[in-house]
ZAMARGU-4260 file (C-alpha; in steps of 0.2 Angstrom, whole numbers, plus 5000, padded with zeros to 4 digits):
<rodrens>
0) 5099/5226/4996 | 5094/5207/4995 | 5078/5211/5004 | 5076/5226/4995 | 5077/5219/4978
5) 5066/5200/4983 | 5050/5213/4990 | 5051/5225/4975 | 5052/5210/4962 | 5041/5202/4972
10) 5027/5215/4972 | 5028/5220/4953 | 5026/5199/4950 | 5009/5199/4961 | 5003/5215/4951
15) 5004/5206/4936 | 4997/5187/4945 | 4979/5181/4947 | 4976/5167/4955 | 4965/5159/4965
20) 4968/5158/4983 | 4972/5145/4994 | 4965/5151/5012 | 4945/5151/5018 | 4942/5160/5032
25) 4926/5157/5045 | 4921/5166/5063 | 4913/5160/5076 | 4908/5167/5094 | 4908/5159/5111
30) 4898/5171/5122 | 4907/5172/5141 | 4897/5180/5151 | 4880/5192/5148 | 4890/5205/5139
35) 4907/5197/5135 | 4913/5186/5120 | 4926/5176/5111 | 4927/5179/5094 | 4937/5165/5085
40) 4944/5168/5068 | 4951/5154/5058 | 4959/5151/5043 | 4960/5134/5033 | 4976/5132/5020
45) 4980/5125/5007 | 4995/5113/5008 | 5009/5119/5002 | 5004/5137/5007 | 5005/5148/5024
50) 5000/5165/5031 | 5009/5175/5041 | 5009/5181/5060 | 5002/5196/5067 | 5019/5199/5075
55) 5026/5214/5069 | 5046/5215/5070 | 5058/5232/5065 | 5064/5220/5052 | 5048/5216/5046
60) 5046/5233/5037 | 5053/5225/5021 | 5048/5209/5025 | 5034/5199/5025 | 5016/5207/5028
65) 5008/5202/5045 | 4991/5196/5046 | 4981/5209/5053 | 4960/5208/5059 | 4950/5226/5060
70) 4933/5225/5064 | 4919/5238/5055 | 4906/5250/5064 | 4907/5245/5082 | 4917/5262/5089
75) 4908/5263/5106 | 4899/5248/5101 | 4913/5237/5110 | 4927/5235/5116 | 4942/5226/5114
80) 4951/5213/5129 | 4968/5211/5128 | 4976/5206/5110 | 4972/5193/5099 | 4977/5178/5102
85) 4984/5166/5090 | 4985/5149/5090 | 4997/5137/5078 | 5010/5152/5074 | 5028/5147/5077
90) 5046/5157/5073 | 5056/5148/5058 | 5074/5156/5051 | 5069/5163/5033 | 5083/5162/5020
95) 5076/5173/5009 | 5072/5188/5021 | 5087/5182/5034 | 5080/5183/5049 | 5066/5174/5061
100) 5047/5176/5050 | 5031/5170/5060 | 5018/5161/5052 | 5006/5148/5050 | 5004/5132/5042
105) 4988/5120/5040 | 4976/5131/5049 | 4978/5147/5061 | 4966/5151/5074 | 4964/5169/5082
110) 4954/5172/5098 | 4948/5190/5103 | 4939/5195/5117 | 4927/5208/5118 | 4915/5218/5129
115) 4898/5223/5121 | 4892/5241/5125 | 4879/5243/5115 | 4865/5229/5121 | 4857/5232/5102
120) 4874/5223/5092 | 4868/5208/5086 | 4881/5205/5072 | 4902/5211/5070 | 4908/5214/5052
125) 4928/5209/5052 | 4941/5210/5038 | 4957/5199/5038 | 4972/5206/5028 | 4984/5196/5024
130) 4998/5187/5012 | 4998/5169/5006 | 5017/5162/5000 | 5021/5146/4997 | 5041/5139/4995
135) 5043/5148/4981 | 5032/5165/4979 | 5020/5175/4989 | 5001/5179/4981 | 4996/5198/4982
140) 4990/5204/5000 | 4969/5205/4998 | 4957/5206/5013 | 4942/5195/5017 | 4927/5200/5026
145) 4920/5189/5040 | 4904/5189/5051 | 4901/5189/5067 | 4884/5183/5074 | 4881/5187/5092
150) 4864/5185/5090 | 4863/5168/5084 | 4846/5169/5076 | 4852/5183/5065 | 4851/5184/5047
155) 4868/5195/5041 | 4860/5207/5026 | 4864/5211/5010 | 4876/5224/5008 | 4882/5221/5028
160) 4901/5219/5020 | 4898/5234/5008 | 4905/5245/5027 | 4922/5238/5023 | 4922/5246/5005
165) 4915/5264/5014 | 4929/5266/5028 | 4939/5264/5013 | 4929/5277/5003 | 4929/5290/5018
170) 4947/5286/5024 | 4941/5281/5042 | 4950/5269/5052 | 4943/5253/5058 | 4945/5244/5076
175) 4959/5234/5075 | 4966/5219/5086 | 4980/5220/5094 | 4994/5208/5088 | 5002/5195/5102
180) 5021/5198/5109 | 5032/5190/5098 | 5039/5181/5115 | 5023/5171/5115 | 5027/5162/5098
185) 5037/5147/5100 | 5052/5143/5091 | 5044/5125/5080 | 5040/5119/5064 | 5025/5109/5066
190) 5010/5118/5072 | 5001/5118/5091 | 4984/5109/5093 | 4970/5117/5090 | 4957/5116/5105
195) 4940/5128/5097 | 4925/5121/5091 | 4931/5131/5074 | 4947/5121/5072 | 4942/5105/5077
200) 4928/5106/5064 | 4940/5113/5052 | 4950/5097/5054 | 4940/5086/5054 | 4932/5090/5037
205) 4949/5093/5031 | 4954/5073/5038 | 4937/5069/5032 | 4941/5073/5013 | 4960/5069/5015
210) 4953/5052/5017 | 4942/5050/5006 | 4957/5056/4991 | 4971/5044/4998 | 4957/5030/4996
215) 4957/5035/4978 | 4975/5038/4974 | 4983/5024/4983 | 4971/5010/4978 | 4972/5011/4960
220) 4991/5014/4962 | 4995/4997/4974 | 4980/4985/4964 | 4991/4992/4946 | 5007/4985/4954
225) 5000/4968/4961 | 4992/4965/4945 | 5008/4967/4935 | 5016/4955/4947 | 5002/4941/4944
230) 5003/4942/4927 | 5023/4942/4926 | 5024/4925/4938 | 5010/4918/4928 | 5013/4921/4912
235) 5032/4911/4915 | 5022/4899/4923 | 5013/4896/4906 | 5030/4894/4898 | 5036/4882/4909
240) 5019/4872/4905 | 5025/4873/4887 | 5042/4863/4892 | 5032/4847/4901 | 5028/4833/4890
245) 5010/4836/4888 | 5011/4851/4879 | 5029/4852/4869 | 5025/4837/4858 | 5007/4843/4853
250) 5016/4861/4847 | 5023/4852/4830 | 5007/4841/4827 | 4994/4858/4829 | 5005/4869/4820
255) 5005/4856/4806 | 4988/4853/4806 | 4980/4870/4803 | 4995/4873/4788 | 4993/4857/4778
260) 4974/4854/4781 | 4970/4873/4775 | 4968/4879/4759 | 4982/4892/4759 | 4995/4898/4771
265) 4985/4912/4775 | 4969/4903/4780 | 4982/4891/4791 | 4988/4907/4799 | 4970/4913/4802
270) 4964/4894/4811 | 4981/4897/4822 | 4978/4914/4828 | 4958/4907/4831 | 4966/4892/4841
275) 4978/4901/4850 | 4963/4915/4856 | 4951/4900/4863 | 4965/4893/4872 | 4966/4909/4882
280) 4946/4913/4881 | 4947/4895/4890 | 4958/4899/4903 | 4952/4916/4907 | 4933/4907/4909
285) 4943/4897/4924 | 4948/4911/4931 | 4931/4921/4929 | 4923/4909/4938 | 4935/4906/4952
290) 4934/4928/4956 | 4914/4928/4954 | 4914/4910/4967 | 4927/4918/4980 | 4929/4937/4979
295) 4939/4947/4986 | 4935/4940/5003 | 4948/4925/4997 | 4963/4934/5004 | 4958/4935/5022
300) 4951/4915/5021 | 4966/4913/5014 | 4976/4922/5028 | 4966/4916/5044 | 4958/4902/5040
305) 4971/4885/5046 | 4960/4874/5034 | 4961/4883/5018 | 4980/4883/5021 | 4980/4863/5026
310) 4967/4861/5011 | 4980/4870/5000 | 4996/4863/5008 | 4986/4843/5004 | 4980/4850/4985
315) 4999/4856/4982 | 5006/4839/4991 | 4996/4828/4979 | 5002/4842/4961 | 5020/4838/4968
320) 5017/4817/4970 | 5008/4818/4952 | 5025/4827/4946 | 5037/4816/4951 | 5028/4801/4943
325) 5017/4793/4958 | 5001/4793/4948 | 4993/4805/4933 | 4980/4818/4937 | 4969/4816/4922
330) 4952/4821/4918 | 4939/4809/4913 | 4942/4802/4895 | 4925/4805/4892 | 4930/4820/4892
335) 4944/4821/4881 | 4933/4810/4868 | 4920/4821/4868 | 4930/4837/4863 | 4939/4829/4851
340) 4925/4822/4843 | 4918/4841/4843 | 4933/4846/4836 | 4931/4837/4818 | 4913/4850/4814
345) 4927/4860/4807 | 4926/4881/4808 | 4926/4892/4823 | 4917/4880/4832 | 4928/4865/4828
350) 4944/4878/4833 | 4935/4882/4849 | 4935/4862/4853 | 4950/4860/4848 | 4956/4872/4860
355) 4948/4864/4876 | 4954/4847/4872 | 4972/4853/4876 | 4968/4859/4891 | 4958/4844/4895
360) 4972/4829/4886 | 4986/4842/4893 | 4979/4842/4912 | 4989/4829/4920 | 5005/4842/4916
365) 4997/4861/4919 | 4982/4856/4931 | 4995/4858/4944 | 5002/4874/4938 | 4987/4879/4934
370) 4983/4876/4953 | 4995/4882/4959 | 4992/4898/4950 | 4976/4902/4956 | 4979/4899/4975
375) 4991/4913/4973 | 4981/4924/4962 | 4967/4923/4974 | 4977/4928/4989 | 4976/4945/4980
380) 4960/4947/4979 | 4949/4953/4966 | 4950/4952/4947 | 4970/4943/4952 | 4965/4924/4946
385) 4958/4932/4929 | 4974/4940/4926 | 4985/4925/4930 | 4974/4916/4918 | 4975/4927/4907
390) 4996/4929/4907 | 4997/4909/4909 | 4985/4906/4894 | 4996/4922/4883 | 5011/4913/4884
395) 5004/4893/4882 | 4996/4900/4865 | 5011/4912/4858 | 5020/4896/4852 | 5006/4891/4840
400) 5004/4904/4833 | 5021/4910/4830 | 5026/4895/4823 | 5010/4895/4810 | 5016/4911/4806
405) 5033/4907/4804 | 5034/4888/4801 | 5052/4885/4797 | 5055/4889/4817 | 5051/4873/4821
410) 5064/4865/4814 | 5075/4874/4830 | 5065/4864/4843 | 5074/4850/4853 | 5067/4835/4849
415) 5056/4827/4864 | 5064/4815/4874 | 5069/4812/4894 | 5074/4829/4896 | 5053/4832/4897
420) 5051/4823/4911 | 5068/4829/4919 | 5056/4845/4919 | 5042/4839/4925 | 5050/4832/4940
425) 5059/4848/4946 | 5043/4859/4945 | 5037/4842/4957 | 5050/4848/4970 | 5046/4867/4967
430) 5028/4861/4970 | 5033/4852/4986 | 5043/4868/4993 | 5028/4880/4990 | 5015/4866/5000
435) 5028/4870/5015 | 5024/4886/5015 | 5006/4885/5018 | 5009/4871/5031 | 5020/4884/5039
440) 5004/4898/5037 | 4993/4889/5046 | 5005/4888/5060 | 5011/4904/5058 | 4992/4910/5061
445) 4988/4902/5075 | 5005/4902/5083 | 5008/4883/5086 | 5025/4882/5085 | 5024/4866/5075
450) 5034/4874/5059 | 5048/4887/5067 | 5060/4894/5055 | 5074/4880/5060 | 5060/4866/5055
455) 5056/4876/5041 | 5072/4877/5033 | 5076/4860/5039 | 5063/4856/5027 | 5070/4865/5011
460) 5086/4858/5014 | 5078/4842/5012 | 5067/4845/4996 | 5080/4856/4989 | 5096/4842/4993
465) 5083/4829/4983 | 5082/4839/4969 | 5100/4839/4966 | 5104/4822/4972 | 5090/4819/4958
470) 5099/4832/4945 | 5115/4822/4947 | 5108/4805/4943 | 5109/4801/4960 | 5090/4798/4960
475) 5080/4788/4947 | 5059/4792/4949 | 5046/4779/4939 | 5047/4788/4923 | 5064/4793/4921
480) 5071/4784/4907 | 5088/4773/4904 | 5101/4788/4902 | 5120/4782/4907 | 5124/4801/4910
485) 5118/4819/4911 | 5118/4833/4901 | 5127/4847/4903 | 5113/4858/4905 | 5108/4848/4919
490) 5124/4847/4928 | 5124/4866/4930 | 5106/4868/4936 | 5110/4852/4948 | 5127/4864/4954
495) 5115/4880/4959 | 5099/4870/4966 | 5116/4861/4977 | 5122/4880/4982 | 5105/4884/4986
500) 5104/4871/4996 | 5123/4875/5006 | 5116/4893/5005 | 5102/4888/5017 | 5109/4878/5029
505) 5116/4892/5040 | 5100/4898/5043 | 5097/4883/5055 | 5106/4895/5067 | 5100/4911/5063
510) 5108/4918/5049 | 5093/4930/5040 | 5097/4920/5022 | 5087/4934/5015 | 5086/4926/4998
515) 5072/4915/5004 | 5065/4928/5016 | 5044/4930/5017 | 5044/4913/5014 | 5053/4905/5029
520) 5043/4910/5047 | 5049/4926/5054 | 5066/4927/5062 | 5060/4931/5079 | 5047/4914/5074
525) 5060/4899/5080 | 5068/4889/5092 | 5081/4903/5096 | 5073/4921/5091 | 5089/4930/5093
530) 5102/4916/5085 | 5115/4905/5091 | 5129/4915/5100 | 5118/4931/5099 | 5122/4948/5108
535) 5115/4956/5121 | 5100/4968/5122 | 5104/4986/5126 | 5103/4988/5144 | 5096/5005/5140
540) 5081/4999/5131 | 5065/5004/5138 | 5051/4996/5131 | 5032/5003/5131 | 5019/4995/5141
545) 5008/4986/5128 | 5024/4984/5117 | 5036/4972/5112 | 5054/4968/5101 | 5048/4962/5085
550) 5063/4959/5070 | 5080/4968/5073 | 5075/4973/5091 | 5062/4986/5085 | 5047/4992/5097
555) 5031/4990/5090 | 5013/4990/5096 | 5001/4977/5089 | 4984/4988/5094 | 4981/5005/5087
560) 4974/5014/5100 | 4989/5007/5112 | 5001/5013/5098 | 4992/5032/5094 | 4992/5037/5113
565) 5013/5033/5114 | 5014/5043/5100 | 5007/5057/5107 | 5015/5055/5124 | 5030/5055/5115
570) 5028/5067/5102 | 5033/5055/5086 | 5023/5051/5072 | 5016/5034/5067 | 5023/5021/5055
575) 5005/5010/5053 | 5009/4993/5048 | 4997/4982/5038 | 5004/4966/5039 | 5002/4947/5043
580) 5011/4931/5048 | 5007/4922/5033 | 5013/4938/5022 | 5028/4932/5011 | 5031/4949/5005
585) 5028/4957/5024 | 5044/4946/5028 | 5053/4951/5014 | 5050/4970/5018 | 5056/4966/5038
590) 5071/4955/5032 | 5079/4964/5020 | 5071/4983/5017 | 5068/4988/5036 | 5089/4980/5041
595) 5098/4995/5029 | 5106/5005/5044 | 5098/5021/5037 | 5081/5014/5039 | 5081/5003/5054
600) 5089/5021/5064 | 5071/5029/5059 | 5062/5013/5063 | 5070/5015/5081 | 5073/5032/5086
605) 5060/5043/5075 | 5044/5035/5071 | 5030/5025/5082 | 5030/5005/5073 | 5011/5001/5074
610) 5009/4983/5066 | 4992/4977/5063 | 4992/4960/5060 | 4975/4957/5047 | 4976/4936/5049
615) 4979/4938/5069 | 4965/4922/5073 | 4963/4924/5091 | 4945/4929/5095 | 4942/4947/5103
620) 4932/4949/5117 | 4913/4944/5116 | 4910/4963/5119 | 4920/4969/5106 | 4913/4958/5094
625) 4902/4968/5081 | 4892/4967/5064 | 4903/4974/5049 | 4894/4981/5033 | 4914/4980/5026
630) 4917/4963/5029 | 4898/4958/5025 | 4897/4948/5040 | 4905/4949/5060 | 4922/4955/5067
635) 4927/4940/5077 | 4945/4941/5078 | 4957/4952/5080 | 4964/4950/5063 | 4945/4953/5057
640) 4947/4968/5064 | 4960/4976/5059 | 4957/4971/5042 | 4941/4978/5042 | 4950/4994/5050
645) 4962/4992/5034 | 4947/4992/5021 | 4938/5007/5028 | 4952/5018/5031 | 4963/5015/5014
650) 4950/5004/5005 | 4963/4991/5003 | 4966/4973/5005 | 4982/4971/5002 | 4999/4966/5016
655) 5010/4972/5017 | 5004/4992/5018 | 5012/5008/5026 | 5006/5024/5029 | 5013/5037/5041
660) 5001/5048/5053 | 5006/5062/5064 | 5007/5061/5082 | 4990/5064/5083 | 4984/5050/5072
665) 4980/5060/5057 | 4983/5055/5040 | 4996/5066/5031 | 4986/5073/5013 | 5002/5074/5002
670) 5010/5060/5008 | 5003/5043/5001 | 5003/5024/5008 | 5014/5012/4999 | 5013/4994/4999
675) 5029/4982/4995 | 5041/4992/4989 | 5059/4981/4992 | 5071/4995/4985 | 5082/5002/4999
680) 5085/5018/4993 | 5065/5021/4987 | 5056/5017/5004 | 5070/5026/5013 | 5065/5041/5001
685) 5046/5037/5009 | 5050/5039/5025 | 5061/5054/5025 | 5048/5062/5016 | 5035/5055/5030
690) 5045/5063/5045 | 5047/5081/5033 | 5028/5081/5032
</rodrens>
């Protein structure tokens, strides 16, 4: 009655519904022998959407309609070869009819052979009838007509489809092919290969265009997330700026300038909002220039490149010296005099000056920062240094505009004093920790061994122990002033920097101290990959020629093609990796997404891990060396390679990225790449839906 009730609704709905369908059907013929051939019908879906089998069952009376193929004005013309055979069907339990359905999913292939009788034929007229459902409805049952040319120079007529339409007319019965045993349909729910010419092309165009649409879709989704996280960091880096005693002390003098030298408040609110828009136009500038100088390029220099890193570990070094009261970075009091004397023109022009002079007198305190910033942003790539700027700049110029607006604020402000510098000193020691990082990038990329996680962390013990020696007055630097004690707020950030510094020291023997993870080395980068006092591999274990343990024992291939061919040998599909040894957030990803049981039981036992490493500096072989339009210059490295690979594939810079491919290698259409995405339950969710598709 279940049955009954689903087909009667079912075909009163599709009476009453138009819509376009989602199957194109082709032919093609493979001539055999002087007077034989294969006809090769094919039929490309829609995803989301399937046909049905030829296979007809008893049950299948009230159930779904098979696919049948009839051919038109060929009795005594040919005859057929055994039945059709179909390529790609399989047998699935249905909940709605309650019992085994065949169908097809993706694409279907039927092959036909045929004698021809009459040496005249020169083209077959077909018809496919069929239903298309997806999960949730089935369309109306319609017919298609397809040509056959057996004569490959023929030109099909007009009106040759127009025979279809008169059997109908005169009630005649066409030829038509024979369905296959339903024994022959295998009991799966991903489809066969497809070895015709038909499909192949069919794929391939369909791979083609898949490609091209998740190049769309997932760049402007990943660059939107990056982007947000650059502005975020940088804009509280522009607030921190605001606390050092190059800036806070000038926020009382400005604000009271524009009001009491202006001829009414409003006009003082105007001059503020003016100021506060060329202090930002200034620092975007910076960062305009720094993205038309370096380009998207930056981020594999940045990556591969041991000098850029040891440039940048130096730069950061000498920030982190300037910070703790070594020397003063200054720009030339030229300079400064200059602007200022610029500034006193008066109007916009006089704002404008006014503007640049702070960044030029307040230099010593955000040129670091500022630094800082932009090395970061440019590891992005593209317009990331501008939006740093931009954040950086917002949150340096709210304050002096708010308090024009609102003057009476300022009365709230801490006075200036010691506690200044106290801040100046501890963005020195977080300027000192970030240096170590690209000291350990540059070994890390080259694989020297010099830095290992122990040394590493050894490291930020020893910056991070300072700073809290220094917090608790243990330590006095040149310009720290006469205090006898400390204040209370900085007693309890002395107490977490110290727990900080407790909380790291187990890593020295392997602990994953996942707080810190992407910026120490890898775990399986140390001394001791697998800890002090670690457990046995599983004796069971078998791993992969071309393969190797990477983080919490998985197997993964570092080279595609090695990786693609297990997959197929196997029968799994791919987890593609984009990552690299200087990727903070690659490690992050490893040490704390991919260790959640759930996810580290599909890593193992259900997908392929394929990690391409884009900052891998070891040179390919002369050979394999090649010209690249992507790159605007030549694949050198193996990392050039597989960045370039990255870029022309997913038009994408950015590490760390996932996508999944079948066992075959092909890219799934509904199912996008993601790039760092640390919540658990999310990327779980991704690759679920990865092994469904």
């Amino acid at each position: 009655m279940r049955k009954f009730l689903f087909a009667l609704i079912a075909l009163v709905s599709l009476q009453l519904t138009a819509q376009e369908d989602p199957v194109s059907w082709s032919g093609e013929v493979i001539k055999l022998t002087d007077n034989e051939y294969e006809l090769i019908t094919t039929a490309t879906m829609e995803p989301g959407w399937h046909i049905n089998s030829q296979v007809i069952l008893p049950e299948e009376n009230s159930g779904p309609i098979p696919t049948s193929i009839s051919f038109y004005d060929v009795e005594g013309k040919i005859e057929l070869i055994g039945e059709n055979k179909e390529t790609g069907s399989y047998t699935a339990y249905s909940d709605i009819w309650e019992f085994n359905v065949y169908e097809f999913t993706d694409i279907a292939v039927f092959k036909q052979k045929i004698k021809v009788l009459d040496s005249d034929l020169e083209y077959i007229i077909a018809k496919a009838f069929y239903q298309t459902c997806d999960d949730e409805m089935c369309l109306r049952p319609t017919g298609v007509g397809i040509s056959f040319k057996l004569n490959p120079e023929v030109v099909i007529p007009a009106g040759a489809f127009d025979i279809i339409e008169k059997y109908l007319d005169d009630d005649k019965e066409p030829i038509v092919a024979d369905a296959p045993d339903a024994s022959s349909i295998k009991e799966k729910d991903i489809q066969e290969e497809h070895t015709t010419d038909a499909g192949k092309v069919k794929e391939e165009e369909s791979k083609k265009k898949n490609n091209e649409e998740l190049k769309e879709d997932t760049h402007g989704e990943d660059e939107d997330r990056s982007l947000w996280g650059v502005f975020i960091v940088a804009f509280l880096s522009g607030f921190a700026a605001l606390l050092t005693p190059c800036v806070f002390p000038m926020i009382p003098l400005t604000v009271s300038f524009f009001t009491k030298q202006s001829a009414n408040r409003a006009s003082g609110i105007g001059k503020a909002f003016l100021y506060g828009f060329f202090i930002i136009v200034v620092y975007v500038l910076l960062g305009t220039v720094v993205v038309a100088v370096f380009g998207d390029r930056i981020l594999h220099a940045l990556a591969t490149n041991v000098w850029v890193n040891l440039t940048f570990f130096t730069i950061l070094v000498v920030f982190a010296a300037s910070f703790l009261g070594a020397f003063e970075i200054t720009l030339p009091q030229s300079w400064a005099n200059k602007m200022d004397a610029n500034s006193n023109k008066g109007g916009v022009v006089g704002i404008f000056f006014m503007a640049l002079a702070l960044a030029i007198i307040s230099f010593s305190c955000t040129g670091p920062i500022v630094g800082s910033l932009i090395i970061e942003s440019s590891s992005k790539g593209g317009i990331a240094p501008i939006i740093g700027m931009f954040g950086f700049s917002l949150a340096l110029a709210l304050p002096f505009t708010l308090f024009a607006i609102f003057p009476g604020w300022m009365n709230s402000l801490p006075k200036s004093g010691g506690w200044l510098n106290t801040v100046k000193v501890v963005l020195g020691f977080l300027e000192l920790a970030l240096a170590l990082k690209f000291l350990s990038s540059a070994d890390l990329v080259y694989q020297f061994h010099f830095v290992d996680r122990e040394v590493f962390i050894a490291l930020w013990i020893a910056v991070f122990g300072g700073l809290s020696l220094y917090l608790f007055g243990k330590i006095r630097l040149p310009h720290d002033g006469p205090e006898s004690h400390i204040s209370v707020g900085r007693l309890l950030l002395g107490l977490i920097v110290l727990s900080f510094t407790i909380y790291l020291i187990p890593g020295l023997w392997g602990a994953p101290v996942q707080i810190v993870s992407g910026f120490t080395p890898p775990l399986n980068y140390a001394e001791s990959p697998r800890g002090v006092g670690y457990k046995e591999l599983d004796s069971n274990l078998i791993i992969p020629e071309g393969a190797h343990l990477t983080v919490h024992d998985i197997v993964a291939f570092n080279d595609y093609e090695l990786g693609v061919n297990y997959a197929k040998k196997v029968g799994k599909p791919v987890l593609l990796d984009f990552t690299g040894w200087a990727c903070v957030n690659c490690r992050k990803m490893e040490e704390r997404v991919w260790s959640d049981p759930a996810i580290l039981k599909m890593l193992k036992d259900e997908y392929v891990l394929i990690s391409l490493y884009v900052d891998d500096a070891n040179n390919l072989p002369k050979e394999e060396q090649y010209e690249s339009e992507i790159l605007d210059g030549k694949v050198r490295t193996i990392g050039d390679k597989w960045y370039e690979f990255q870029k022309r594939e997913y038009n994408i810079a950015a590490q760390p990225y996932y996508a999944i491919l079948d066992k075959n290698g092909n890219k799934l259409k509904d199912h996008k790449p993601i790039d760092y995405t640390p919540n658990i339950e999310e990327y779980a969710a991704w690759l679920k839906k990865g092994l469904k598709e």
